[in-house]
Phi, psi and omega in degrees: 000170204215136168295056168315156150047035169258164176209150187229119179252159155207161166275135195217100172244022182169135193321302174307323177289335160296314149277005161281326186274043177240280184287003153287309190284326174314289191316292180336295230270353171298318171285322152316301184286000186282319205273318190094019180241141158281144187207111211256073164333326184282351168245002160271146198254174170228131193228117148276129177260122165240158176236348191266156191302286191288105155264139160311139170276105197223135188299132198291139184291165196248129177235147168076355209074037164228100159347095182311143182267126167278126183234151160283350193188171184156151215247127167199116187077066187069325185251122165313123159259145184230201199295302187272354176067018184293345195033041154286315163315311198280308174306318191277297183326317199284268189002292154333302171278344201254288177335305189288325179303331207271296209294349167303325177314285190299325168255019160260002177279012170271329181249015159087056146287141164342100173324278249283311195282323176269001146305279144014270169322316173290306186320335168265340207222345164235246230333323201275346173276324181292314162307330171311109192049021178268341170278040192251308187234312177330300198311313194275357169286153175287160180318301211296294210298305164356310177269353189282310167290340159327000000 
């Protein structure tokens, strides 16, 4: 069995807290293997999310004796996150996916289908993209991405 989809947030202000998530993640990967779960380092990322202008460079943590990959952004549980939390990655994808899906709209709307069955339609198949986890991220978007869903 395999430890999917976990996540480890910390605060990291200061040298001690930085060796407390070091050793939360020790303890994690101990409890796995205690557990019977696999924990496939090559596919787990590192994300520092920072706002301030001069960021620390701060070194990828070690699980197993393998290096953790530091990433700018990765889609998780669906929603792209990136350094900054801006969900620009995350808004053009949903963007993308809602287009190509509207244009399926538009061309049963040609051949005269029922308004009622492509209300329907939108509502199953574009509203759940545009909705998803959006009181998550809607709130921290910018004016511009705000209007790209619209």
């Amino acid at each position: 069995m395999f430890s999917d989809d976990t996540a480890m947030l910390a605060l990291l202000n200061d040298f001690a807290s930085y060796q407390s998530y070091l050793s939360s993640v020790v303890r994690f990967s101990s409890w796995c293997s205690n557990n019977f779960l696999h924990l496939n380092v090559s596919k787990t990322k590192e994300i520092c999310i920072d706002f301030r202008r001069n960021r620390t460079v701060i070194s990828p943590i070690v699980i197993n004796g393998e290096p953790v990959e530091q990433v700018h952004s990765f889609k998780y549980l669906g929603v792209m996150l990136d350094e900054k939390l801006s969900f620009t990655e995350h808004v053009t994808a949903v963007q993308k996916m809602s287009q190509q899906r509207l244009h399926v709209l538009r061309k049963l709307r040609a051949f005269y289908v029922d308004p009622l069955l492509l209300l329907r339609l939108y509502r199953s198949i574009i509203e759940p993209l545009l909705t998803y986890c959006s009181i998550c991220y809607y709130p921290a978007l910018f004016v511009k991405n705000r209007n790209r869903l619209v």
